[in-house]
N, C-alpha and C positions, 0 to 999 in steps of 0.2 A: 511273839514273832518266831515264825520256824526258823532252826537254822539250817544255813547252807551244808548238805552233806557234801567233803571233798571227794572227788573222783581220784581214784586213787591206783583205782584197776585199769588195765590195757584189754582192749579187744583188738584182734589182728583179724582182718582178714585182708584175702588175696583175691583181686578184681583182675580182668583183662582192659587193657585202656580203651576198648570199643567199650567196655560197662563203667568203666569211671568217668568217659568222655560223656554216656548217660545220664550217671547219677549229678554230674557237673553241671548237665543241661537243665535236669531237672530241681536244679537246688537253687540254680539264676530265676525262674521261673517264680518261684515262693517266698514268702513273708520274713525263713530263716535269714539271720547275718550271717551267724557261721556254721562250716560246712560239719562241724560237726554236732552241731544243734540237729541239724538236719537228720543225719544218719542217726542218732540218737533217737529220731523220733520216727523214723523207721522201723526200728526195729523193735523200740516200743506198740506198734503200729496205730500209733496217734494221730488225727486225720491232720496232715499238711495243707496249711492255707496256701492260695496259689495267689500271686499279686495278679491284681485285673488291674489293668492304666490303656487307656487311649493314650497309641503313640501320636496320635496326628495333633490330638490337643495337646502335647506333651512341645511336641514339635513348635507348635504355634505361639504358645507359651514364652518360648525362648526366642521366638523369634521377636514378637509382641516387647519383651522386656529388650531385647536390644535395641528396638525401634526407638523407645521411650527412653531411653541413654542418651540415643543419637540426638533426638530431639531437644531433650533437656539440657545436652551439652550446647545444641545451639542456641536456644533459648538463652542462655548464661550468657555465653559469646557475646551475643547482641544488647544483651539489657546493659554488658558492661562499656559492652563499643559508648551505646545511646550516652550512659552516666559521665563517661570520660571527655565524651565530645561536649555535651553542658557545662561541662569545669572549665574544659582547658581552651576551648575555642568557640570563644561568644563573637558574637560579629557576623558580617555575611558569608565568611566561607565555611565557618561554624553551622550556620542554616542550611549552606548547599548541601553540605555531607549530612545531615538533620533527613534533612527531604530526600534526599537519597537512601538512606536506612529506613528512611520511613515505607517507602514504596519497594524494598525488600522485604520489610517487615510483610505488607500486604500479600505479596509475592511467596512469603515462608507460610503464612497463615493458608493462602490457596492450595500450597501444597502439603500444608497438614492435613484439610478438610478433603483430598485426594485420597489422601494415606488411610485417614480415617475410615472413608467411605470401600477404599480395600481389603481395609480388615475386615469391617463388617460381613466382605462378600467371600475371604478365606473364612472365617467362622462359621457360615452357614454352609461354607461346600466340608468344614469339619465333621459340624454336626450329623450332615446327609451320610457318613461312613459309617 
């Protein structure tokens, strides 16, 4: 295994903040973490990978996994309503609030298969960019 040579030397140079605001733009841009990876391979003139990412599916993404939180959080909600109402209140008024979460339940499912069918049609208007 090679070892690590320590950096031990300073290179100075002196930029104008229109050319560091550059090199700054240009180093967000690319695969480096840090900025002085970067300039280091600069001046090596080492070819810099530039990150390629689709922001829109980047965007959808985050959107998508909040959606599926929301949902999941209601999902929970209700399964624990459902479990609580079976223990603690058997009887007819126990049934009514039964049948009533049931036909929300229906009600939640309608508007997942909504939701669903939207994403669907943000994914394909992603893709088209």
């Amino acid at each position: 295994m090679k070892k690590k040579e320590r950096r031990s030397k300073t290179v100075v140079v002196s930029v104008t903040p229109t050319e560091l605001a550059a090199l700054k733009e240009k180093f967000a841009g690319t695969n480096h973490r840090i900025f002085a990876e970067f300039v280091r391979a600069l001046l090596q003139q080492e070819p810099i990978v530039k990150k390629v990412r689709n922001q829109s599916l980047d965007d959808l993404h985050n959107e998508l996994i909040s959606i599926k939180n929301e949902l999941e959080t209601a999902r929970r909600s209700f399964t624990a309503a459902v479990e609580h109402l079976q223990t603690h209140l058997p009887g007819p008024a126990g049934q009514e609030i039964l049948e009533f979460l049931l036909a929300e339940e229906f009600s939640l499912t309608q508007n997942m298969t909504a939701i669903k069918t939207l994403l669907i049609q943000l994914y394909e208007i992603c893709l088209q960019k």
